[in-house]
Structures are given as C-alpha cells and as structure tokens.
C-alpha positions as CSV (number, residue, x, y, z in Angstrom):
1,X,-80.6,-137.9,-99.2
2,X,-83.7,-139.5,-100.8
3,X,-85.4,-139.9,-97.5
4,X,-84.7,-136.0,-96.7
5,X,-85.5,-134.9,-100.2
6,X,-88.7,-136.8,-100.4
7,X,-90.0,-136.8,-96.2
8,X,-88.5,-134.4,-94.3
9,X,-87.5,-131.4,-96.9
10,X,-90.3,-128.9,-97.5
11,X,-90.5,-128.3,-101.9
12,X,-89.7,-124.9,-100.9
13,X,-86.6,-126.2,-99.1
14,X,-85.8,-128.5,-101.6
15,X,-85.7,-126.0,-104.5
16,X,-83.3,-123.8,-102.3
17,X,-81.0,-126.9,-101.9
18,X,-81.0,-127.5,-105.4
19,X,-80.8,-123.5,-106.4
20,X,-77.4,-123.5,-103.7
21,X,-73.5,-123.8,-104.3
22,X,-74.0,-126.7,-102.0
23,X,-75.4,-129.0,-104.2
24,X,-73.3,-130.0,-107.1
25,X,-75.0,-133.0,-109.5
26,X,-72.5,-136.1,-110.0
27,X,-71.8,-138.1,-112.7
28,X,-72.2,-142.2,-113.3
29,X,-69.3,-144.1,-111.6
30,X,-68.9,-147.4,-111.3
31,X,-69.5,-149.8,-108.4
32,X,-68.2,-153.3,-108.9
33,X,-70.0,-154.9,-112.2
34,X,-73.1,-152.4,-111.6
35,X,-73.5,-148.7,-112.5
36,X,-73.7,-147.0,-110.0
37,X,-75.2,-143.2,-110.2
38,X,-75.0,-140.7,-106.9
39,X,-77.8,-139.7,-105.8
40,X,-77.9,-136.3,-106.4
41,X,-78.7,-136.9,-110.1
42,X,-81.9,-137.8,-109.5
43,X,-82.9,-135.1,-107.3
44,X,-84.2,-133.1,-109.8
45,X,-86.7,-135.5,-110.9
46,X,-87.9,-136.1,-107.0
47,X,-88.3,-132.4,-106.9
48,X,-90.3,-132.7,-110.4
49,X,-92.4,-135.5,-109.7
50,X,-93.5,-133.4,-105.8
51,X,-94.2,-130.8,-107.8
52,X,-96.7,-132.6,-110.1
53,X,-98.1,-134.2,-107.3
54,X,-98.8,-130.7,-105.8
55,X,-100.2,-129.2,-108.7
56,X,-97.7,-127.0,-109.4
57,X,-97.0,-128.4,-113.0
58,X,-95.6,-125.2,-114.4
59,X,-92.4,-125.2,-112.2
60,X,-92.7,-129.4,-112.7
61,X,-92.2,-129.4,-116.4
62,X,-88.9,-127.8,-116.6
63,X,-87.2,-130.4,-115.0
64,X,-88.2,-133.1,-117.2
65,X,-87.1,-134.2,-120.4
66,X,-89.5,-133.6,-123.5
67,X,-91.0,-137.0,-123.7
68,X,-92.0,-137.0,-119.5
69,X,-92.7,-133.2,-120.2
70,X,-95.5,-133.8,-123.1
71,X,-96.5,-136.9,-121.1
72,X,-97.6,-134.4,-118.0
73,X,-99.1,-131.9,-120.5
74,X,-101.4,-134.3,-121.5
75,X,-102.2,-135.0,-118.1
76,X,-102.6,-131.8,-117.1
77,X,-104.6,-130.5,-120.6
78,X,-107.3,-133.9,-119.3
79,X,-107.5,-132.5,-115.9
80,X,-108.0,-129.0,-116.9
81,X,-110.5,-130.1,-119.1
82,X,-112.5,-132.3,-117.1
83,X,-113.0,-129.2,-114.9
84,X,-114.2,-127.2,-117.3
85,X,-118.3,-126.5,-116.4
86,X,-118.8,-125.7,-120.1
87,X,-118.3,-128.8,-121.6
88,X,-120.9,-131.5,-121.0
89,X,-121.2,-134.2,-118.2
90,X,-120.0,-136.3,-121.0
91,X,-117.2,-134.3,-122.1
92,X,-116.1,-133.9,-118.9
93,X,-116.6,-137.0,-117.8
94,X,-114.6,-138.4,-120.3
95,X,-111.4,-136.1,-119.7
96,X,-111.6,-137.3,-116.0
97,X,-111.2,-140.4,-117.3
98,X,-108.1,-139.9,-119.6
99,X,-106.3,-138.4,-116.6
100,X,-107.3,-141.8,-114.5
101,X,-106.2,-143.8,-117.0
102,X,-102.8,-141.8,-118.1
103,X,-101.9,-141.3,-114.0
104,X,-102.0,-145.7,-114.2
105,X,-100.0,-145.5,-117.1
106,X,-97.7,-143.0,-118.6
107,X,-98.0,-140.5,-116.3
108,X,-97.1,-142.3,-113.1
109,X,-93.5,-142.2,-113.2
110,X,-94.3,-138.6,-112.5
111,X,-96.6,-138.8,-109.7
112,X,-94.1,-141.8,-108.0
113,X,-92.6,-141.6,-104.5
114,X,-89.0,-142.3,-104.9
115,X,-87.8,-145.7,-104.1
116,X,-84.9,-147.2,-103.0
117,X,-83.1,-145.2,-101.0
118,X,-79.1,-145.4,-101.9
119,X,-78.5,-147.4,-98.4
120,X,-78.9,-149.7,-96.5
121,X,-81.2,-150.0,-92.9
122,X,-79.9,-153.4,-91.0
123,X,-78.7,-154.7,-94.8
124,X,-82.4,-154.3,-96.2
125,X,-83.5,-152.2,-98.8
126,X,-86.7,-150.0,-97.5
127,X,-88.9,-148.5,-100.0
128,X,-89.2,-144.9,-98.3
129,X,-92.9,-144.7,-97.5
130,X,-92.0,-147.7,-95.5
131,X,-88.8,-146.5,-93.6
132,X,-90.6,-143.0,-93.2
133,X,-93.0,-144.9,-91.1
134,X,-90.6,-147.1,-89.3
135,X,-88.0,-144.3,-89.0
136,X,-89.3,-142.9,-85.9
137,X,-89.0,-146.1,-84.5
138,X,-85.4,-146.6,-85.5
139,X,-82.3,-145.8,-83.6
140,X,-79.6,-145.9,-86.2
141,X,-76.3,-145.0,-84.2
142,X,-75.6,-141.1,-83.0
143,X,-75.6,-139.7,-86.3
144,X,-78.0,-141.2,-87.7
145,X,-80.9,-140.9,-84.6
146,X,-84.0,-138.6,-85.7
147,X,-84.1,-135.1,-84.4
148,X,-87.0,-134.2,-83.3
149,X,-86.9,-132.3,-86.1
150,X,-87.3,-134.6,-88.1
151,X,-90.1,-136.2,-86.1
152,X,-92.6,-133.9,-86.1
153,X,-92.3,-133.1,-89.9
154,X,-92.5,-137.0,-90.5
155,X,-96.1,-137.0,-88.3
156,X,-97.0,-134.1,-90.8
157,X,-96.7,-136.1,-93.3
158,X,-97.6,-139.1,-91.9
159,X,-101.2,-139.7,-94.0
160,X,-99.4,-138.9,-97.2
161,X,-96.4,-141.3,-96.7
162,X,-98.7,-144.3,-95.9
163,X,-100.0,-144.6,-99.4
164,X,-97.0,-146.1,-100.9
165,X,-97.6,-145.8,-104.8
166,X,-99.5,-142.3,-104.9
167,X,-100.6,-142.7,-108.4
168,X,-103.4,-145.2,-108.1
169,X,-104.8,-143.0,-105.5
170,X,-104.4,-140.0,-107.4
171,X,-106.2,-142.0,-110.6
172,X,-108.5,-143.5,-108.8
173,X,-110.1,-140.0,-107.1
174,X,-110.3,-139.3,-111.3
175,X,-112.1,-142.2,-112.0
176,X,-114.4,-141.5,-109.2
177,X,-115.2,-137.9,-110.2
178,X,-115.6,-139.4,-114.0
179,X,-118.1,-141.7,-112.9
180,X,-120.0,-139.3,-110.6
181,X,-120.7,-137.7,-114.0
182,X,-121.9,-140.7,-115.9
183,X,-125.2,-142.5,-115.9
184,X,-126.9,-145.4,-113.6
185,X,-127.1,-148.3,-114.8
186,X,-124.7,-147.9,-117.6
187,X,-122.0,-150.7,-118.6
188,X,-119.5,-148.3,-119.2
189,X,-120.0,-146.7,-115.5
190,X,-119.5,-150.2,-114.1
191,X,-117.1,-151.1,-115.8
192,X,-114.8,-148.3,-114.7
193,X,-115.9,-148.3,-111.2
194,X,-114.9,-152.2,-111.4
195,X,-111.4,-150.7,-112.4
196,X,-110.7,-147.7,-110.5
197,X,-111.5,-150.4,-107.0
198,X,-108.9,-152.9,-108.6
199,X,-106.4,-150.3,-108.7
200,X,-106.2,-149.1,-105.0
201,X,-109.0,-152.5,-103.3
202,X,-105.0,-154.3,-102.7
203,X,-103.7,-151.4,-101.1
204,X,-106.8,-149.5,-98.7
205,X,-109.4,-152.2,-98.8
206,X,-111.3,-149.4,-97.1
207,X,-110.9,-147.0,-99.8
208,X,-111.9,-148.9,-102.2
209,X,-115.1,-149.5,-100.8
210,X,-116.9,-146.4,-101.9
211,X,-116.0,-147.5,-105.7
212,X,-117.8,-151.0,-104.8
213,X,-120.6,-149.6,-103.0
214,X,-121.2,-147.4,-106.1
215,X,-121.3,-150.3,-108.3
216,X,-123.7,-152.3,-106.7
217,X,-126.0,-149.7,-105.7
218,X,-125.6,-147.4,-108.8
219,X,-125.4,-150.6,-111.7
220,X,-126.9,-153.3,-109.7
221,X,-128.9,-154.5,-113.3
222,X,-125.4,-154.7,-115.3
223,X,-123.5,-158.0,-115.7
224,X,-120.5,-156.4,-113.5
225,X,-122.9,-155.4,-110.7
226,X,-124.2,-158.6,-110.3
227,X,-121.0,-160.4,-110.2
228,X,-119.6,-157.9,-107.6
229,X,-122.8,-158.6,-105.5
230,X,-122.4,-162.4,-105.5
231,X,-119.0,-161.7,-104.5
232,X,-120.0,-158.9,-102.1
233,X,-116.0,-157.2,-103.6
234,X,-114.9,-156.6,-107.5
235,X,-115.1,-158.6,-110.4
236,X,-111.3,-159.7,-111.2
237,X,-110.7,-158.0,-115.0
238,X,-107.5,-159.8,-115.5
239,X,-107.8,-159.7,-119.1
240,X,-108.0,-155.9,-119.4
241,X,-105.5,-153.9,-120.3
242,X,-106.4,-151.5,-117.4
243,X,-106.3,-154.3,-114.7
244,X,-103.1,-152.5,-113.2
245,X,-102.6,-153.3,-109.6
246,X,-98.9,-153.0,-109.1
C-alpha cells in the first residue's frame, strides 16, 4: 500500500481513497516482541507530507499534529517571505535561507518519501524510491506483476522517484535562490554555497556542481573558495552543525 499510496496513486486519488468507506484506519497490534502498526495509519501522513511537497500546505496541515503543523507554518511563513519583492535582497535572502535550513532539519519529516514499505521483495527491505525503479523490472508472481498501468504512471514519475530523500533537494534549490541574492565575495555566501553542495554533492554529484561552480567563481578570494579550488569539490564542514548529508 505504501508503494501505491506514494508511486502509483495520483493525491487526487489518494484523498478519495482515504475520503471512502473503503479505507478504515487500524490500530497497533502486536507482531512477536515488536509493535507492529498496519499500514493504513500512516497513510494520512504520506498523503500530508505529498501535499507539502506540492505546495498545497493548506490541505497538508490538517493532517498533522500541532507540533508538525507549526513546524510547516514556519516553513511556509519563510518561503512566503523570501518571495516577497518588497523586502530587501537581504531580507529576502535571509528567509530563503531559514526555509533551506528548516527543510534539513525540522521540516523534513514533512517533505520525506515514505520508507520501508510493510513487505518484503525477495526477503529485502526496499526503500520505495528504489523499488519504484526496480519495480518495472520485477516479476513478482501473478498477482503481484505490474499492469501496465502501473508502468506508465511509474515512468511519469520516474525523475521525481530517483531523488531518494527529497528534502535536500528541495533545501538546497532554497539555499541557491538565497545566495543568488547575496553578495560576491562575501564569507557568508560561501559559506552557504559550501553547505547547500554538501547536502545533495553525495547524492547528484552533477547537481551539486552549480553550487561549486558558484563558489569558486563567485568567492574565489574567501578562505572557503580557495580551499574548494585546491580541491577542485567542497570544503568538508564536519564540524558544523549544518553539515547534514544523511
């Protein structure tokens, strides 16, 4: 069901499902020594979290509890800011930056793909931007084989589901808009072009690029600059707080 809810299901779809007398939410049971919760509990929040990630935060924030819902507000409240032409480069600048840096921390449970799917392919645990890759490929008995369907949605889809962990890419495309904003040859432009490349240069190499070309061509005089252009890639910031690659 996660793999439907999350890859194949249109929101539109979804919502219906979850609006119908066919879905009824279970409770926690138990499953040997582990706890064990069906999956249609967490539906709501997979519907939620597409939601955020679509834009459409007004239907979102229902379906999460108050602390995820003032968690998004804030999110949204930077974004909406950072887009206001009023406001200075500065200003603005700064609010795209508090959306980067709350979509890294506490706002990326809510911008998450869904892991884990409750079962099991060839007694292997997929996460499901993985399987949705692999699924096509996989024939999984007679009930189980993709429709093509299925198939086609999946290769609708398919740029979306290869970025495993949307949130860094989603705070990194902040970060960059922040920095477009700010100065040349500033520290503080470096510094967060340095982080916004460590959060996605692991996972797209290739998007990550920009944020490096920026550094050493826009702050090729600051102390990060140089280091990235010995290197010819980012300075490692291990010690920061931001340095979130995972």
């Amino acid at each position: 069901a996660y793999f439907l809810a999350e890859h194949v299901l249109s929101i539109t779809e979804l919502q219906a499902y979850l609006a119908s007398d066919q879905y009824v939410p279970r409770v926690a049971v138990q499953q040997g020594f582990r706890p064990f919760v069906r999956h249609e509990v967490r539906l709501e929040g997979l519907l939620a979290n597409r939601l955020t990630r679509a834009g459409r935060w007004k239907e979102a924030a229902p379906l999460y509890d108050d602390e995820q819902r003032q968690t998004l507000m804030d999110y949204v409240n930077a974004i909406r800011a950072a887009h206001d032409e009023d406001k200075s480069a500065e200003a603005r600048a700064e609010h795209y930056w508090l959306a980067a840096t709350l979509a890294m921390t506490e706002a990326k449970p809510l911008l998450a793909f869904y892991a884990e799917p409750p079962y099991h392919v060839e007694k292997r645990h997929w996460r499901d931007a993985r399987y949705a890759q692999k699924r096509p490929q996989r024939e999984l008995g007679k009930l189980a084989a993709m429709t093509d369907d299925e198939r086609e949605r999946l290769a609708d889809h398919a740029a979306e589901f290869a970025r495993d962990r949307h949130a860094a890419f989603t705070a990194a495309d902040h970060a960059w808009r922040a920095c477009a904003l700010m100065p040349d040859h500033d520290d503080r432009t470096a510094y967060r072009l340095t982080i916004a490349g460590n959060w996605i240069m692991y996972r797209d190499p290739d998007a990550a690029n920009r944020f490096y070309q920026a550094l050493v061509k826009r702050c090729p005089d600051t102390e990060l600059g140089r280091q990235a252009a010995k290197k010819r890639w980012f300075p490692k910031l291990t010690d920061d707080p931001l340095y979130l690659t995972k």
